[in-house]
NULO-613193 format. One line per 5 residues: their letters; for each residue x, y, z of C-alpha. Coordinates in steps of 0.2 Angstrom, whole numbers, plus 5000, padded with zeros to 4 digits. Layout:
REM NULO-613193
a	X,Y,Z  ...
END
This chain:
REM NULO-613193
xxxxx	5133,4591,5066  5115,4588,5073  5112,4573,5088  5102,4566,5076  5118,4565,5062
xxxxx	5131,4558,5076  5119,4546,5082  5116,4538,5065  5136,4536,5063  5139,4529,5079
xxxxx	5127,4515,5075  5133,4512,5060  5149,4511,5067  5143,4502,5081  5137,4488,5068
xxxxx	5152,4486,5060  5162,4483,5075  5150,4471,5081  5150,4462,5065  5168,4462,5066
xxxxx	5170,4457,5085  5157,4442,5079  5166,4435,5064  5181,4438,5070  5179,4434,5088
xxxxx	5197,4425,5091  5207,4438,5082  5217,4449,5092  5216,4464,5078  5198,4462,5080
xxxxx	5196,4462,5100  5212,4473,5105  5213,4486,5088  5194,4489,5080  5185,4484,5096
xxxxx	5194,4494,5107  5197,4509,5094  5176,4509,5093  5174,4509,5111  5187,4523,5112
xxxxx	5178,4532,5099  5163,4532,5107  5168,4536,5125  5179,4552,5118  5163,4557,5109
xxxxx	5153,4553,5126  5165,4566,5135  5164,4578,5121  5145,4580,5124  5143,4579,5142
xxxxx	5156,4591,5147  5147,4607,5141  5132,4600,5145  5131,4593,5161  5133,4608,5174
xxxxx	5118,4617,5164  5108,4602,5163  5089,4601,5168  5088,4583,5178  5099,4570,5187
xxxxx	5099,4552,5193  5089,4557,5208  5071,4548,5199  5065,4541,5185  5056,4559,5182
xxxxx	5074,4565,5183  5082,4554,5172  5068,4556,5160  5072,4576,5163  5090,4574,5159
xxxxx	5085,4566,5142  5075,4578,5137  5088,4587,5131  5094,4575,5113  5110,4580,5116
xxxxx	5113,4572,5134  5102,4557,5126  5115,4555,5115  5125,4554,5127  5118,4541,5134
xxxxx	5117,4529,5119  5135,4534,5118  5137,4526,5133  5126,4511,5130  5137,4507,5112
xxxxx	5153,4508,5124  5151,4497,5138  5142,4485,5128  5156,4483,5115  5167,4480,5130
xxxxx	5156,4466,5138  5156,4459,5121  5176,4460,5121  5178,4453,5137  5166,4435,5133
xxxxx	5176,4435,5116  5192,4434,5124  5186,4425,5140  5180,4410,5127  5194,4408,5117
xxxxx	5204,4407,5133  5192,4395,5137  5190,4385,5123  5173,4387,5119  5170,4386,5103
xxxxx	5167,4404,5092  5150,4396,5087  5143,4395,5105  5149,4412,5108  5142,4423,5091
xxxxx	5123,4422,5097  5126,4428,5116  5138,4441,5108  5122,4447,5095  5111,4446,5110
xxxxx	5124,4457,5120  5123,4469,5104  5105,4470,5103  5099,4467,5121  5117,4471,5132
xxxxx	5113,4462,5148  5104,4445,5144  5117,4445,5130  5130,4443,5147  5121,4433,5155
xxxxx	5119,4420,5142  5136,4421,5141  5139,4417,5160  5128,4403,5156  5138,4396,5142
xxxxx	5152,4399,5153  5147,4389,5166  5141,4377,5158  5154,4373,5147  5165,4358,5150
xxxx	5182,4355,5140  5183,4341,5132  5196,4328,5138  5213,4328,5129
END
């Protein structure tokens, strides 16, 4: 398989898992089972390609020139998406099952987790701001 073949199944994987983690947010088959099996996916592949790889390498973390260095090469760049898709599905699995032990209602929580999907970080935060700003309603 070519770089450019596992990265168009990881984000079509990546979509469906999202759309499953966002229709079906409070559902522990969806956060614990497809979320997790995703995520798990994708890190195994990540470990896959970056273990040949990485000693050989051109590059490293050193710059931005050799970040840019390391991607050069499409199959650690892959890599990297790899790990993108990854950690952002878990940051979206944690605000789904932070909210529902919160209360907060699925409806508040669907557009920080699309924003998380498309846009990982300000997709947290908007969660930490729903988070803090939401108040339970008296019983």
């Amino acid at each position: 398989m070519t770089p450019e073949q596992i990265f168009s199944i990881a984000n079509a994987t990546a979509l469906v898992a999202w759309m499953v983690l966002i229709l079906f947010q409070r559902r522990r088959w969806a956060t614990d089972g497809a979320i997790l099996a995703a995520a798990g996916l994708f890190a195994a592949a990540y470990v896959l390609i970056i273990g040949p790889r990485w000693a050989g390498s051109q590059g490293g973390f050193s710059s931005l020139k050799a970040v840019a260095q390391l991607f050069n090469d499409p199959w650690l760049l892959l890599a990297g998406w790899l790990h993108y898709l990854a950690f952002d599905l878990l940051v979206g699995r944690w605000a789904a099952r932070d909210a529902a032990e919160r209360g907060i209602s699925p409806w508040f929580v669907a557009p920080c987790l699309a924003l998380t999907f498309m846009f990982g970080p300000a997709g947290w935060g908007a969660y930490c701001l729903l988070r803090r700003a939401y108040r339970p309603r008296a019983a």
